[in-house]
Backbone as JSON Lines, residues from 0, in Angstrom:
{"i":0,"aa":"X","n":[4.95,13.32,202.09],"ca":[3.94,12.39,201.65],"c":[2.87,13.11,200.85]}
{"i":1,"aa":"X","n":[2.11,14.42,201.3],"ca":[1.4,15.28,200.77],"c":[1.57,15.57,199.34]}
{"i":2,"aa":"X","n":[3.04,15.84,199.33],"ca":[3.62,15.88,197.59],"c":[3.71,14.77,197.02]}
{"i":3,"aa":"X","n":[3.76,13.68,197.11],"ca":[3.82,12.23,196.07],"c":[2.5,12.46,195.76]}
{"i":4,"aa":"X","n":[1.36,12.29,196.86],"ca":[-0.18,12.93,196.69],"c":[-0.6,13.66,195.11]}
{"i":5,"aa":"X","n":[0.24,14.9,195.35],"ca":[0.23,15.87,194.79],"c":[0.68,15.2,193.34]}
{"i":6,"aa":"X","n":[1.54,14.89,193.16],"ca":[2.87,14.42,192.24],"c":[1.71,13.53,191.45]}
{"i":7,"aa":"X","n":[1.09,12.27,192.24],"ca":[0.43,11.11,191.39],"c":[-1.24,11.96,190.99]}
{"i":8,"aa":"X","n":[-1.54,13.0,191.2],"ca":[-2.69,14.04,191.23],"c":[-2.29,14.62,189.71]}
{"i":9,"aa":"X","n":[-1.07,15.43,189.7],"ca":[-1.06,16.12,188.81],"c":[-0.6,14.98,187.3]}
{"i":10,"aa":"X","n":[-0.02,13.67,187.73],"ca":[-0.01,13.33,186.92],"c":[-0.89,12.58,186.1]}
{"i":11,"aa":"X","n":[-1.97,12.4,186.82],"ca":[-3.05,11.73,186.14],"c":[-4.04,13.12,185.68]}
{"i":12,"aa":"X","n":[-3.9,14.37,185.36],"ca":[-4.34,15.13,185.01],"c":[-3.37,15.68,183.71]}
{"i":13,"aa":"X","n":[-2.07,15.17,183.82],"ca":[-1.36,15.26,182.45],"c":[-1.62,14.52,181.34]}
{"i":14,"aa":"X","n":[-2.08,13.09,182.03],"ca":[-2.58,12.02,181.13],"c":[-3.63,12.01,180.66]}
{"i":15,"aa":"X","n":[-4.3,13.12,181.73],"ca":[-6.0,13.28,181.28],"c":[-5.86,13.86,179.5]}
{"i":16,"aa":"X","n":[-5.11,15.4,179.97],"ca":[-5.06,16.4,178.64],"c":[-3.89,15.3,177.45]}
{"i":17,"aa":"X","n":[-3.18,14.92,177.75],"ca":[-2.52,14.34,176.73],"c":[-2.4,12.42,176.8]}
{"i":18,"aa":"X","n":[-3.02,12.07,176.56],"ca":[-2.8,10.41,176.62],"c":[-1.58,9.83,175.66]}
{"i":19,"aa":"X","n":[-0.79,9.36,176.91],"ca":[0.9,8.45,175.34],"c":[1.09,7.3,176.84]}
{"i":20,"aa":"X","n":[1.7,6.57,176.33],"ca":[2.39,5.54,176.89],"c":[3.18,6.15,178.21]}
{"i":21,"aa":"X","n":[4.12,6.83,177.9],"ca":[5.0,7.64,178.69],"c":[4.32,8.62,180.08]}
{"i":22,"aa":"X","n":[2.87,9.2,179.53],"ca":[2.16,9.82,180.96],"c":[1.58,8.5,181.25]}
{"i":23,"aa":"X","n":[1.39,7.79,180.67],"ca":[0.79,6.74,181.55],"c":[1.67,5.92,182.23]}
{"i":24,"aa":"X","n":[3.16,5.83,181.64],"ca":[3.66,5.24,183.03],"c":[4.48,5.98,184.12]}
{"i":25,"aa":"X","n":[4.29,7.13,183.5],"ca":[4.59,8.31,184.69],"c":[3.69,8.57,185.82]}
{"i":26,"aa":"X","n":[2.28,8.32,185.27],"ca":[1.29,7.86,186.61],"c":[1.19,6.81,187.03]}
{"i":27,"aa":"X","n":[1.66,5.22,186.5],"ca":[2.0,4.34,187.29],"c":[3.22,4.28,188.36]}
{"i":28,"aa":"X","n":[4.04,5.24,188.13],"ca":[5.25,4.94,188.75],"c":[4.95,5.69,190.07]}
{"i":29,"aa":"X","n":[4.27,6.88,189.87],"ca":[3.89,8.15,191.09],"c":[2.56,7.45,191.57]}
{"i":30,"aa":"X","n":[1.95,6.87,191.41],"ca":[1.2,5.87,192.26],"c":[1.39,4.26,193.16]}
{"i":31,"aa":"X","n":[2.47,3.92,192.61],"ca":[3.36,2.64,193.01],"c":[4.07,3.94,194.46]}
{"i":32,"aa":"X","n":[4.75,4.98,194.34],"ca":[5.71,5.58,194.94],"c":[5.22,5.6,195.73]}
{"i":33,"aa":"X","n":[3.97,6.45,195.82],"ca":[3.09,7.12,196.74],"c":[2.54,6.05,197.65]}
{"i":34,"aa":"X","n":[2.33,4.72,197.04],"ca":[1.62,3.8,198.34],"c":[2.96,3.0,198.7]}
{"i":35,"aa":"X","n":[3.65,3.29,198.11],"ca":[5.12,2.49,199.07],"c":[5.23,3.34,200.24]}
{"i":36,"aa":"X","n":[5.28,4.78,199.86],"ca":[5.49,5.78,201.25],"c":[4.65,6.08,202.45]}
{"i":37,"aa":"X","n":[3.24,5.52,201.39],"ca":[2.2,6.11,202.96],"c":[1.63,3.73,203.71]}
{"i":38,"aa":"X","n":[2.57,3.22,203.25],"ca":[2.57,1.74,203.94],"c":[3.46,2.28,204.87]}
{"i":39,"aa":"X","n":[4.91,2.81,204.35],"ca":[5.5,3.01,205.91],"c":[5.53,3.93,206.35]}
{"i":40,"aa":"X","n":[4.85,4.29,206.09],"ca":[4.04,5.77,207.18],"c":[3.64,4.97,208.18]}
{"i":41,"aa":"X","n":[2.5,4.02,207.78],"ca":[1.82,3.21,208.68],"c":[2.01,2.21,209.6]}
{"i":42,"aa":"X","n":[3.44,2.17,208.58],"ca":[4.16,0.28,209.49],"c":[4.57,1.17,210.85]}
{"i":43,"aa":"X","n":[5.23,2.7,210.18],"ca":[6.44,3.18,211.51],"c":[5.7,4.21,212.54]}
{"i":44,"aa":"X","n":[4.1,4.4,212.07],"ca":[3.01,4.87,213.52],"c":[3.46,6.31,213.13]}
{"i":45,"aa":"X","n":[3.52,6.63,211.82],"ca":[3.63,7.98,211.47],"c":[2.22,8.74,211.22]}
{"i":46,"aa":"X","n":[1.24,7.53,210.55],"ca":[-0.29,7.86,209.8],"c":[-0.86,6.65,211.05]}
{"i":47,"aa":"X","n":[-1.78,6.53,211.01],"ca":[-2.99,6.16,211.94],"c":[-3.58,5.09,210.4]}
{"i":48,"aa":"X","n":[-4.08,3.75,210.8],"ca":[-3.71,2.77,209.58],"c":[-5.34,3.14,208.63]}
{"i":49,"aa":"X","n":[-6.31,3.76,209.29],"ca":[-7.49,4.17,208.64],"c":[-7.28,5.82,207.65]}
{"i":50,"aa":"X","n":[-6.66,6.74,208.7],"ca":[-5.42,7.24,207.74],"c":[-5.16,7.17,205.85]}
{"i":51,"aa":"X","n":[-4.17,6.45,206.35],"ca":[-3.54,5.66,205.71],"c":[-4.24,5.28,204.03]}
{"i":52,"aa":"X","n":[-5.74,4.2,204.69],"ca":[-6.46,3.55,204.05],"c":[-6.88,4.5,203.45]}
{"i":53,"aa":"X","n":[-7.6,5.83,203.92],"ca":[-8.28,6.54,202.99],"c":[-7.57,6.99,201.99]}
{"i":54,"aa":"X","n":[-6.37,7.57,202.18],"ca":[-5.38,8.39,201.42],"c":[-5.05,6.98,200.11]}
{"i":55,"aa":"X","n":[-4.99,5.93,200.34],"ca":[-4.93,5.18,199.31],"c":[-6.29,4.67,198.35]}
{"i":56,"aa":"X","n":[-7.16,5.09,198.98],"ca":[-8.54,4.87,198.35],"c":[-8.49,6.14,197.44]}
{"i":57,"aa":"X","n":[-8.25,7.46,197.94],"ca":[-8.15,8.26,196.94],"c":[-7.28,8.61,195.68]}
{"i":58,"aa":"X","n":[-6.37,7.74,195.99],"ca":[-5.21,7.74,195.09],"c":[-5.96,6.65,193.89]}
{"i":59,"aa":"X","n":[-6.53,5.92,194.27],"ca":[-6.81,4.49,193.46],"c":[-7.39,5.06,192.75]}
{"i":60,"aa":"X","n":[-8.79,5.24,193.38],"ca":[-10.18,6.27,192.37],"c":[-9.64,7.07,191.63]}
{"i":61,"aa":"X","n":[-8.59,8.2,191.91],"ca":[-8.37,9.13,190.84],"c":[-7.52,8.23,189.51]}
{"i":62,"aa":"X","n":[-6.31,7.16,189.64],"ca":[-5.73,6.8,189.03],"c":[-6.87,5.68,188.32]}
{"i":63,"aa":"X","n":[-7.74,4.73,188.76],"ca":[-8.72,4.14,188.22],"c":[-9.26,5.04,187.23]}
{"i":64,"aa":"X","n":[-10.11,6.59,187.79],"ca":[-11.1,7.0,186.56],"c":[-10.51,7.78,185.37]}
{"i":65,"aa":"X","n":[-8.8,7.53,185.34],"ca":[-8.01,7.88,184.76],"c":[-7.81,6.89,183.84]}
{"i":66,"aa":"X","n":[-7.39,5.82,184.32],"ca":[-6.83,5.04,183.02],"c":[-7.79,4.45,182.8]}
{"i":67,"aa":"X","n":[-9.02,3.61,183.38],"ca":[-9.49,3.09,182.97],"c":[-11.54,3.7,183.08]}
{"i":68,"aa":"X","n":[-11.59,4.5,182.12],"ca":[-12.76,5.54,181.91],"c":[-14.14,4.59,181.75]}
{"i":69,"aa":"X","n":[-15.09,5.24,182.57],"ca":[-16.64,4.36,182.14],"c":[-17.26,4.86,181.09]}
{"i":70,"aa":"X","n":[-18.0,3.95,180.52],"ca":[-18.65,4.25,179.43],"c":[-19.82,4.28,179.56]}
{"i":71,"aa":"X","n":[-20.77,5.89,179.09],"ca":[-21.57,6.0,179.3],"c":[-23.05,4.76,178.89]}
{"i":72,"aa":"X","n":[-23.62,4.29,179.49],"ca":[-24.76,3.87,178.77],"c":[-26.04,4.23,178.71]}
């Protein structure tokens, strides 16, 4: 689970340095993966469901301030 982590981490840092269509749906796909795996983590009492929650809050935020960037005002 640690490595999908890892996996949807490094890929929104590929997309950072190079932006195309292709890293971007290479970080949609490793972020779809990653919360399919840590739900049944949770369904099967592998992760603890707060766990769980955080590890997907961090996944969001990084993939959020990735694709979709604030603009300074």
């Amino acid at each position: 689970m640690r490595t999908l982590m890892k996996n949807c981490f490094a890929a929104c840092l590929s997309y950072e340095k190079t932006p195309s269509e292709e890293t971007k749906s290479a970080v949609q796909l490793s972020f779809n993966s990653a919360f399919s795996k840590i739900d049944k983590a949770v369904k099967r009492g592998v992760l603890h469901k707060n766990s769980g929650a955080n590890q997907k809050s961090r996944l969001s935020n990084a993939v959020k301030s990735v694709l979709e960037p604030t603009v300074n005002k």
